[in-house]
C-alpha positions, 0 to 999 in steps of 0.5 A: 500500500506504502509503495503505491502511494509512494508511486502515485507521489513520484509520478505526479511530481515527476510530471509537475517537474516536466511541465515546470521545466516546460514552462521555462523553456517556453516562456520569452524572455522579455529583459533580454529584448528590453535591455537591447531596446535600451542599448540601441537608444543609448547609441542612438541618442547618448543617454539611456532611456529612463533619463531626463 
């Protein structure tokens, strides 16, 4: 009974792991693109974005 239990636990955390892991290989990674962005203004116009 112990070890079916222990089973059950296993696999469902298992595929927990799989789908976590899923999640962060699909999800975009935004910081990247807006860190670019701010750079190629920086080259543009000689101060960062966020600055008066």
């Amino acid at each position: 009974m112990f070890y079916e239990i222990w089973g059950w636990v296993s696999i469902i955390l298992g595929l927990a792991m799989c789908a976590v892991i899923i999640y962060f290989l699909a999800k975009k990674d935004d910081d990247r693109a807006k860190e670019e962005a701010a750079r190629e203004y920086f080259d543009a116009h000689g101060h960062w974005p966020d600055e008066a």
